[in-house]
N, C-alpha and C positions, 0 to 999 in steps of 0.2 A: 188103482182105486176101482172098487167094483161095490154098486150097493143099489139097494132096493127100498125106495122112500117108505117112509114108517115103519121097516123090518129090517135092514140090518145095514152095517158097511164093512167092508172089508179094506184093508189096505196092506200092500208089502212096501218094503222098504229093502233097497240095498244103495249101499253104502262105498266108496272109493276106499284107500288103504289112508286117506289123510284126514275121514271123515270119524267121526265121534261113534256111530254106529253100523257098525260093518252090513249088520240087516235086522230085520223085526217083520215082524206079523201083526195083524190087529182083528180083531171081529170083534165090533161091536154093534149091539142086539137087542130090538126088543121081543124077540120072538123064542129066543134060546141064550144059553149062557155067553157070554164075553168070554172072551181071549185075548193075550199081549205076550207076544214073546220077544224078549231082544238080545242083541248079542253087542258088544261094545267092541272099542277098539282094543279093549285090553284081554280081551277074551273072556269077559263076565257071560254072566248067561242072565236074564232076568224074565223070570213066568210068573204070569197076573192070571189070573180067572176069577169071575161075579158072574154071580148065578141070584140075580132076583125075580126069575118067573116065575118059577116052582111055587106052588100055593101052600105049602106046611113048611119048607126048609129054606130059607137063606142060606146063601154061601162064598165065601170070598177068600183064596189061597195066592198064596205068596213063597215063590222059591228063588234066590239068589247065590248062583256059585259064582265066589269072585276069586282066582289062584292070583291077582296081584296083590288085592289084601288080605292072603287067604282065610278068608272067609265065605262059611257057607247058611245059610239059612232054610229052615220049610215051615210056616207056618198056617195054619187054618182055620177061621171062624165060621161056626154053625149056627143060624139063627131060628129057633121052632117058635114060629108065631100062634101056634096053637096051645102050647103048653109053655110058651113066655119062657125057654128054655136057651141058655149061652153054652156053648161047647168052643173052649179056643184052645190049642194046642199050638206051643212051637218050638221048635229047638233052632239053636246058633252054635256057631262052632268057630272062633276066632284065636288064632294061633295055637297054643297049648289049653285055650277055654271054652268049657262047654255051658251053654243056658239051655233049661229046660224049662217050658212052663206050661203049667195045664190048668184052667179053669172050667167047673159047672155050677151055671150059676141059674138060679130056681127062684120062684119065691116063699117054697116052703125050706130050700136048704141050699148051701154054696158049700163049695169047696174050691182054693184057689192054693197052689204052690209054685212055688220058683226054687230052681235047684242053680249053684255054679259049680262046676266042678275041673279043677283043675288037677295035674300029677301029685301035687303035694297034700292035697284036702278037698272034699266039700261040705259045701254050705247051701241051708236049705230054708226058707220061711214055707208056713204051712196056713191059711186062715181057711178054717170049716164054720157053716153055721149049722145047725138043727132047728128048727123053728126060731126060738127066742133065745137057744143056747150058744154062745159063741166060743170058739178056742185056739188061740195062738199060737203055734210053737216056733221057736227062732233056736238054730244050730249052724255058730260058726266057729271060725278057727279062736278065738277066744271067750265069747258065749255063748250059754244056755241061758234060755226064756221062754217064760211061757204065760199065758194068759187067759183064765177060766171066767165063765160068769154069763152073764146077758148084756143088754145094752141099758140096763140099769143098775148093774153093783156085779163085781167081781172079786178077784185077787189075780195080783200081777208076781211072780217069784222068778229073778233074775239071779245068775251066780257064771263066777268067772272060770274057764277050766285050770287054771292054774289055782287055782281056790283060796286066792286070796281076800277073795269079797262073795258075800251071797245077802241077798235084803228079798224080804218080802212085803209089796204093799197092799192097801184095798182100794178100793174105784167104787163111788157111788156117783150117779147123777139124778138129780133131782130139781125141780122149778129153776129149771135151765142153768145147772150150775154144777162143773165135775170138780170131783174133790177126790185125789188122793192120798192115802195116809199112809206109814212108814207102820208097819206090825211088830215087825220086827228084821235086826240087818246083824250082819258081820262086815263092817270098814265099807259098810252101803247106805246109801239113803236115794230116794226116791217121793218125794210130796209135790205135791200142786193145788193149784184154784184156779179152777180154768172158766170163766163165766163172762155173758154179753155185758151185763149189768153192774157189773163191780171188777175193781184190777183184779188182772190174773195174775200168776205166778207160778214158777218150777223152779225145783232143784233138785237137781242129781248127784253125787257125791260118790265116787270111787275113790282108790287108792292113785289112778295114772287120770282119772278127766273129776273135772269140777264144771258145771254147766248152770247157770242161772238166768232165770229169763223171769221179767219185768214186762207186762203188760197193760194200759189201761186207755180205751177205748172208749171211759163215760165223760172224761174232763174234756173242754173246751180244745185244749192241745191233747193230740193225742199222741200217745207216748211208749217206747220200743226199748227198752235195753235188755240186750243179752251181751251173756260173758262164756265162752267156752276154752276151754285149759287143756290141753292135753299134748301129750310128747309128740305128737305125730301132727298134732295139727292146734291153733289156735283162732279164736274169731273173736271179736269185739265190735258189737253195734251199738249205737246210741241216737236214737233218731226221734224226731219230732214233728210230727203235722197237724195244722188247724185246721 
């Protein structure tokens, strides 16, 4: 242990062969960025760094090589207090799977994606804003989706790659009450009423999932039912609280 009251401390760490942590570093700071390094019993690696001195940029990274579960991670967030500005980047890497993901987030525009990608396929959601413009995209191993509009009315078009189903709805919200409607479908449906003030409701309709949900939060009991159907998976709730 080595430190200097109201500027920093320092500490190492070592570790026996029957101890949880073979060794580590530490600095932590208010005068310069922090540091944490560790090493485990099992031969992980684990590196921390926070960096809040800096007067325009926050910062805080994260890297994790674990070969017992092999797994590896590196991820980073950037915080520009000046321009209210988010930059987070990270990637993982866990057996044959890969995560990507990269957010900027604004308050005149965002852009957020997540990628998985594995030997057989990947799969990607995408959410961008431009001012008041919002848009969705969703691509996996059996749909495509996507989602136009603002945060007051759009259109939602979903369809299956095996193409047995495609429905397109619309999305309005208005005096706090979302409402979507069915346009038109191929073996699809998609509706709701999603609102504080009155029961809400969804239904979703495929060829392989049926999903319905039952909500209303203005009666005395307030009251929960959802049904979800499908070959891979089923759920049923039925729940009440006063």
């Amino acid at each position: 242990l080595n430190r200097e009251p109201f500027k920093y401390v320092n500490l190492k760490l070592d570790g026996n062969d029957k101890a949880l942590l073979k060794s580590g570093n530490a600095h932590f700071s208010l005068i310069d960025p922090s540091k944490l390094s560790l090493l485990t019993k099992a031969n992980s690696k684990i590196e921390v760094s926070l960096d809040l001195i800096a007067s325009v940029s926050k910062r805080a990274a994260l890297k994790v090589d674990s070969p017992k579960f092999n797994l590896v991670h590196e991820g980073d967030i950037d915080l520009n207090v000046v321009n209210r500005r988010i930059l987070w980047k990270s990637y993982t890497k866990k057996d044959n799977r890969e995560y990507k993901f990269n957010a900027d987030i604004a308050r005149k525009g965002s852009l957020i994606s997540l990628q998985k990608i594995t030997p057989e396929r990947t799969s990607s959601v995408q959410y961008s804003r431009n001012g008041d413009k919002i848009d969705i995209t969703l691509d996996t191993e059996f749909i495509e989706g996507k989602i136009e509009g603002d945060r007051r009315a759009g259109k939602i078009h979903l369809k299956n790659k095996e193409k047995n189903y495609e429905l397109e709805s619309t999305y309005k919200y208005e005096n706090n009450r979302l409402v979507i409607e069915s346009v038109s479908s191929n073996n699809a449906k998609l509706e709701a009423v999603i609102s504080r003030k009155e029961p809400s409701r969804l239904v979703l309709e495929t060829p392989n999932t049926k999903a319905n949900l039952d909500l209303d939060l203005t009666a005395p009991v307030k009251t929960l039912k959802f049904n979800f159907d499908n070959p891979r998976y089923q759920k049923v709730i039925d729940a009440e609280v006063e």
